[in-house]
N, C-alpha and C positions, 0 to 999 in steps of 0.2 A: 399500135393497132389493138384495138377489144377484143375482149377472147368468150366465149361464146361459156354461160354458165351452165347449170344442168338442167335438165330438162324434168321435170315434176311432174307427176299425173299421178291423183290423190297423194298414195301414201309411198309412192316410188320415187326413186330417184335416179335418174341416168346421166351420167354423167358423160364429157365429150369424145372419151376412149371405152365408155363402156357398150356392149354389143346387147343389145333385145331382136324378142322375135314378137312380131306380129301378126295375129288371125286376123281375118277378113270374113263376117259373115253379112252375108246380103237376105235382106227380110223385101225379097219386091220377087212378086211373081215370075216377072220375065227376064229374069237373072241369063248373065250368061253364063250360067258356073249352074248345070244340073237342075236346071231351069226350075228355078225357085222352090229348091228343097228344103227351105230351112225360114217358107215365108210363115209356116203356121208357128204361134210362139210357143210352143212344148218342143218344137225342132230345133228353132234355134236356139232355146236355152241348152239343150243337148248338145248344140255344134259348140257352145261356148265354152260349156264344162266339160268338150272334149278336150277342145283346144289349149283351157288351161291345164289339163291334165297332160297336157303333150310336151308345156312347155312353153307356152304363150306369156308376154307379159303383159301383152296391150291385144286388147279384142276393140278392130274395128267394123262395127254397125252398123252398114248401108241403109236407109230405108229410102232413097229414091235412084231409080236407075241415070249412070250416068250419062248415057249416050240417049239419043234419039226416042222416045216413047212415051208414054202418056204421062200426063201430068198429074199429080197428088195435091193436096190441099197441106198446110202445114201440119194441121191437125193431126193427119193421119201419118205423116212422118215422123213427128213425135209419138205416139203409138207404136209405129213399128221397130224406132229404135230408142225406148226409154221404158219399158216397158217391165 
C-alpha cells in the first residue's frame, strides 16, 4: 500500500505524524465569523500577523463566501486573497 509523503507549502514541511495549526481569515463582507472584520486589508493583514504570532503555520484566506450569497468576479477574489 502507498504511504502518503509530506505535505510542502513554500518553505515548510509536514510531514504524516507531524501536527500544524491553521488560521482561517475570511476577507468577504458577510462573513459569518464577526461579520467581515478583517474584510478591509490593514485588518486582515493584522489578523494574519496575529495568528502567526499565536502560532499558526498555515494562514487560510477566504476571499469568497462559501455558503449562499452574492457572487464575486475572479478578479476581485484574487484581490482579496493575494494581496
Amino acid at each position: 500500500m502507498p504511504t502518503a509523503g509530506p505535505l510542502i507549502l513554500g518553505n515548510q514541511e509536514f510531514g504524516i505524524n507531524d501536527r500544524a495549526i491553521m488560521a482561517i481569515v475570511n476577507r468577504t463582507q458577510d462573513s459569518f465569523f464577526k461579520g467581515g472584520s478583517t474584510f478591509k486589508d490593514e485588518d486582515a493583514m493584522a489578523a494574519v500577523i496575529s495568528a502567526v504570532e499565536a502560532g499558526a503555520h498555515v494562514i487560510d484566506i477566504g476571499g469568497v463566501k462559501a455558503g449562499p450569497g452574492a457572487e464575486i468576479d475572479p478578479q476581485e477574489e484574487i484581490k482579496r486573497t493575494a494581496a
